[in-house]
N, C-alpha and C positions, 0 to 999 in steps of 0.2 A: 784082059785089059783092065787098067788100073782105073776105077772111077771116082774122082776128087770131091770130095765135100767140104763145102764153107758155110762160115757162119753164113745166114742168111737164106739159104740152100731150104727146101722142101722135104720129106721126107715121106711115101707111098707107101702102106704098106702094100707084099705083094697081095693078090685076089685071094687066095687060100690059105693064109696065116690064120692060126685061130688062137693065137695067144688073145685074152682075156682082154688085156691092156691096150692091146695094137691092131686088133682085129678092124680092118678097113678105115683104118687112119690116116690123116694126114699129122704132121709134125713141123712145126716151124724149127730149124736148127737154129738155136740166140746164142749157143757159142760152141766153138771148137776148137782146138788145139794140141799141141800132140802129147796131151794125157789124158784128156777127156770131152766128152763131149753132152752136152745141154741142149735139150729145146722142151716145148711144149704141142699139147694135142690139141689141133685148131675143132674137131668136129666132136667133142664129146663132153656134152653142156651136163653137167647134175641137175638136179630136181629144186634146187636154190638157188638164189635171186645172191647176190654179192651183199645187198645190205640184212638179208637174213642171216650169212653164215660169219658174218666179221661185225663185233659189239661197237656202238658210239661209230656208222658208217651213216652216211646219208644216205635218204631214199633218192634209190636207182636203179633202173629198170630193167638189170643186165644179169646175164644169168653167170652164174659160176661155174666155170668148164675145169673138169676132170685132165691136168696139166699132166699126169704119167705117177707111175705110182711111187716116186721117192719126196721123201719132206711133206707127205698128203696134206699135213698141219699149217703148212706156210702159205703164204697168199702172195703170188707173183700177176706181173700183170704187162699186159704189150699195149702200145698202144699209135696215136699220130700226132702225141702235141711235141714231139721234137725238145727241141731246149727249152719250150716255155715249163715244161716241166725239169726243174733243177734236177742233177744225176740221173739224168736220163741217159741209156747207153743206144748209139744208132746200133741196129741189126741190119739193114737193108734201107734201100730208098724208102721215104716213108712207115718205116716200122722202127719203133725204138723198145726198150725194155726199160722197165724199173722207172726212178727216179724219186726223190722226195715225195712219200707219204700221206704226211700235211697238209702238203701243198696241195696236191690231187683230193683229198679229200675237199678242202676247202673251193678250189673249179669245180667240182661236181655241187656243191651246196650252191655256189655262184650260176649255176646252168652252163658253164664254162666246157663242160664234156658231156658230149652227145653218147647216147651205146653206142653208136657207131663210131666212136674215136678208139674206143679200148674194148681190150679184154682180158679177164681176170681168169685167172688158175687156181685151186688148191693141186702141191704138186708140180712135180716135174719130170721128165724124160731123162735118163741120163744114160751113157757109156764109159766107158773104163777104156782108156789106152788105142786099143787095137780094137777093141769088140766092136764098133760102129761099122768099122773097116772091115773086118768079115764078115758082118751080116751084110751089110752091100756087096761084098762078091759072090756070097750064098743065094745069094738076088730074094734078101727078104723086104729090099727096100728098092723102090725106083726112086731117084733125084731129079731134084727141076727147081728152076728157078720159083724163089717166092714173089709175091704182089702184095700191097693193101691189100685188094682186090678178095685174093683166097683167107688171108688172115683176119680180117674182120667182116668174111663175110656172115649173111645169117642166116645161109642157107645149109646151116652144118649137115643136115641129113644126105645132103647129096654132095658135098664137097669131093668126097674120094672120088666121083665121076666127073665130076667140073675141072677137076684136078686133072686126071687120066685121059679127060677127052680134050685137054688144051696141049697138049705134049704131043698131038699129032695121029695118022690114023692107028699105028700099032696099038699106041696104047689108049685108044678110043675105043678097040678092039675088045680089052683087058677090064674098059671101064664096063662093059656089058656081062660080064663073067657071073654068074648065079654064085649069091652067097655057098649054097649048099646043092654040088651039080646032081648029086641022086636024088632030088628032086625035079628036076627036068623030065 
């Protein structure tokens, strides 16, 4: 069975992946299409604060999440101010991506954006063509719909199980899985 993914769509990784990158991730998908596909890591914050790693930022209190490892140099960011922020692209009900810069920097100087409205990336997720498509039928990935709710939330450490146990009892099952089972 053929499993559809769309912009907006979640991204699990499975319980036993140990890629570096992906290991017990979740993944917002912000675009897809039939050459490639984009998103970002919602549970894997760095050791820096947003105005630490990007020069002339206002102080903000928001930490800088590990977006996936292509363009690590670029600074992406999702957030819930919708059109007030100009070139903003919607992803999902309440989730947009991007938008004028400036602008956004000047709302945050203003108290205008809360941490809990956005979240910044260095980096990004990406796929090539078909590759997203096969790693979901290799089952290295579960789909589910996204929320605000999982995208800005700030309980990144446990996200992959908030994740896993909202999708129902299987995969409530899946969310209790031991990182490492020869340790059991």
């Amino acid at each position: 069975m053929m499993i559809k993914v769309n912009t907006g769509d979640l991204l699990i990784s499975e319980p036993f992946m140990h890629d570096k990158y992906f290991k017990r991730s979740v993944v917002l998908l912000s675009e897809q299409n039939k050459n490639n596909a984009l998103g970002f890591i919602l549970n894997k914050p760095t050791d820096l604060m947003v105005n630490e790693a990007i020069s002339e930022f206002p102080e903000f209190d928001a930490p800088l999440f590990f977006g996936g490892p292509v363009e690590t140099d670029m600074l992406f960011y999702l957030h819930t101010l919708g059109r007030s922020l100009k070139g903003s692209k919607k992803i999902a009900d309440g989730i947009y991506w991007g938008g004028n810069f400036d602008t956004l920097k000047m709302m945050i100087d203003d108290r205008k954006v809360m941490k809990n409205d956005i979240r910044f990336f260095a980096g990004y997720s990406g796929w090539d063509s078909d590759q997203l498509t096969n790693e979901i039928e290799q089952k290295s990935w579960l789909v589910s719909k996204s929320s605000p709710q999982f995208t800005f939330n700030n309980n990144y450490e446990t996200l992959w199980n908030q994740v896993l146990k909202s999708m129902g009892n299987e995969f409530s099952m899946i969310s209790n899985f031991p990182e490492d089972p020869s340790l059991n």
